[in-house]
C-alpha positions as CSV (number, residue, x, y, z in Angstrom):
1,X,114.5,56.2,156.8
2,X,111.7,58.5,158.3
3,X,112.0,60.8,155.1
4,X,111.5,57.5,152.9
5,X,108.7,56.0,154.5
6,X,106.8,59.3,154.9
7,X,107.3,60.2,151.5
8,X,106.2,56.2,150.4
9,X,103.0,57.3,152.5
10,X,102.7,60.6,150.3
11,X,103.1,58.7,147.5
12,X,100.3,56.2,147.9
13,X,98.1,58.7,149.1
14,X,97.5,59.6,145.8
15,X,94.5,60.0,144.4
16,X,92.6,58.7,147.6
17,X,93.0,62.3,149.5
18,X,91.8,64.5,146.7
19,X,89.0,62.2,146.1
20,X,85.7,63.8,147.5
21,X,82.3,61.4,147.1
22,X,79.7,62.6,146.2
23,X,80.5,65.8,145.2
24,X,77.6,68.3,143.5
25,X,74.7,65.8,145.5
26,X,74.2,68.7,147.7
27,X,73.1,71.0,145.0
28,X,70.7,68.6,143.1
29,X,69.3,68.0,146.6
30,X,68.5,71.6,146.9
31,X,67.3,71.8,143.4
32,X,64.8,68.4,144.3
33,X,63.8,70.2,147.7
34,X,62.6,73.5,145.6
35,X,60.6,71.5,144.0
36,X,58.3,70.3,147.2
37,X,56.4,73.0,148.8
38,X,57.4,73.9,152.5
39,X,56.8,71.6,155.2
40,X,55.8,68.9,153.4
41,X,55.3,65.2,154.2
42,X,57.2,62.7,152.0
43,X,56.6,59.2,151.7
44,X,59.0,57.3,150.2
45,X,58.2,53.5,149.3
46,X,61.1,51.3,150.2
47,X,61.1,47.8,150.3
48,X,64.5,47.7,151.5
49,X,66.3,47.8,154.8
50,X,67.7,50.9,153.8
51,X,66.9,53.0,150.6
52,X,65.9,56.4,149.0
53,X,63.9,56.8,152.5
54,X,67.2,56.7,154.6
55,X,69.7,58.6,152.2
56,X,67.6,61.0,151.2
57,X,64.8,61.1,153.8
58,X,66.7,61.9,156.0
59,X,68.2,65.3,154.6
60,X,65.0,66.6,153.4
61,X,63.3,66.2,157.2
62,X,66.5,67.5,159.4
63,X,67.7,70.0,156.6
64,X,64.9,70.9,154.6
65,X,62.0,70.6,157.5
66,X,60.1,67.9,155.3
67,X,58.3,65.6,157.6
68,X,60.2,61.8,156.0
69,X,58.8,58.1,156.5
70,X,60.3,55.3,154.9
71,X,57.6,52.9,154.5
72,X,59.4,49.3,154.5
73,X,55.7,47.9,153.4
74,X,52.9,50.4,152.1
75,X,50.7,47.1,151.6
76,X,50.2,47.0,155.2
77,X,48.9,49.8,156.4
78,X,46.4,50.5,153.4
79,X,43.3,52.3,154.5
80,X,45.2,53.9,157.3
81,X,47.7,55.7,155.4
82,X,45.0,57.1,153.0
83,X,43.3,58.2,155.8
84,X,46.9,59.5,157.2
85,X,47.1,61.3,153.7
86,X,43.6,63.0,154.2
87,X,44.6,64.1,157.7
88,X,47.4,65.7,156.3
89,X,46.2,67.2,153.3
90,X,43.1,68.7,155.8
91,X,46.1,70.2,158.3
92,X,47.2,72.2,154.7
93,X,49.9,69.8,153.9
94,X,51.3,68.7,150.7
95,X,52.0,65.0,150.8
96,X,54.4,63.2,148.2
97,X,54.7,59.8,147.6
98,X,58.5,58.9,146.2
99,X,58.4,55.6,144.3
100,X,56.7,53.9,142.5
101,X,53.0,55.6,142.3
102,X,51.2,51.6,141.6
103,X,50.1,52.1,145.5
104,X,48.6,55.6,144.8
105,X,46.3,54.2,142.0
106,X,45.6,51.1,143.7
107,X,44.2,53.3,146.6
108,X,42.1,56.1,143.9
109,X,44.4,58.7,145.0
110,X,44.8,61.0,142.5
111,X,48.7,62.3,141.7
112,X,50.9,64.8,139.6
113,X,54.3,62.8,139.0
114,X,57.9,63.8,137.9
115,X,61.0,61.9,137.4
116,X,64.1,63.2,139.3
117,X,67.3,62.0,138.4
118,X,70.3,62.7,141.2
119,X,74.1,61.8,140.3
120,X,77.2,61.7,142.1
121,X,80.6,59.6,142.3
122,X,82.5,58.2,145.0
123,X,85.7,56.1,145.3
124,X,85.1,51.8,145.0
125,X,84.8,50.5,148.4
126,X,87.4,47.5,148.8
127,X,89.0,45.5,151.8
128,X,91.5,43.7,149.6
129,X,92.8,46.3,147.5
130,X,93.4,49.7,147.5
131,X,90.8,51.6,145.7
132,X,91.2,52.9,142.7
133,X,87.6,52.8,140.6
134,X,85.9,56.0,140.8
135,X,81.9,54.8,140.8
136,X,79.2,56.8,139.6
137,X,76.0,56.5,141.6
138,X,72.6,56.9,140.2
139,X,69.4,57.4,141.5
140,X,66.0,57.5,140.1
141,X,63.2,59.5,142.3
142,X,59.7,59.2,141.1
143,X,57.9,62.2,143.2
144,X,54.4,62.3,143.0
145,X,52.5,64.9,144.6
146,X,49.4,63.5,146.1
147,X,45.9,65.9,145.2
148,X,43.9,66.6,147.9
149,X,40.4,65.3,147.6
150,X,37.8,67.7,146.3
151,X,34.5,67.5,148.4
């Protein structure tokens, strides 16, 4: 009976333990951080609870050596973080902005932007099935480095 049930176990294991998610995101993550120059500061705009900020953020500050802040509402802040931005940019820092780059003209700061596209896929979540769906995940980072201003 032991053999049997063990081997039913086997059985409907498949395809769930040679599943690996997100496979290859590792790579394009390296690939995205040789695009930023060393010790930068990224700032990504997230209007969410948790985004681009949190999954990716994350990685590039404790991996990479990035400084990362997810800014839940850039609105806010406004004249501060420009002024943030100039302190940084004074210090020899490169500062990106990862979103959309409305805020950066809204503010006259001047920006170089490019589109980086990251993929990976990972099995379906599901609490009343087993999963089977193997989901591709897409994301969409618009990086734009901010210029320093010239004085």
């Amino acid at each position: 009976m032991a053999l049997v049930w063990l081997g039913g176990l086997a059985w409907s294991a498949r395809g769930l333990v040679s599943q690996v998610d997100h496979r290859g995101l590792t790579a394009q993550l390296d690939a995205l951080n040789a695009a930023l120059e060393p010790n930068a500061v990224l700032l990504f705009d997230d209007g969410v609870p948790i985004g681009n900020g949190d999954f990716f953020g994350t990685p590039l500050q404790f991996i990479y050596g990035h400084n990362a802040f997810a800014l839940r509402d850039p609105a806010l802040p406004g004249a501060d973080l420009v002024r943030a931005v100039e302190i940084w940019h004074n210090s020899g820092r490169a500062v990106y902005w990862i979103g959309d780059p409305a805020w950066l003209s809204e503010h006259d700061l001047a920006y170089e932007g490019a589109t980086y596209t990251l993929r990976s896929q990972r099995l379906e979540s599901s609490d009343d099935h087993r999963p089977t769906a193997i989901l591709t995940n897409e994301w969409v980072l618009r990086v734009a480095r901010i210029a320093p201003d010239e004085e």
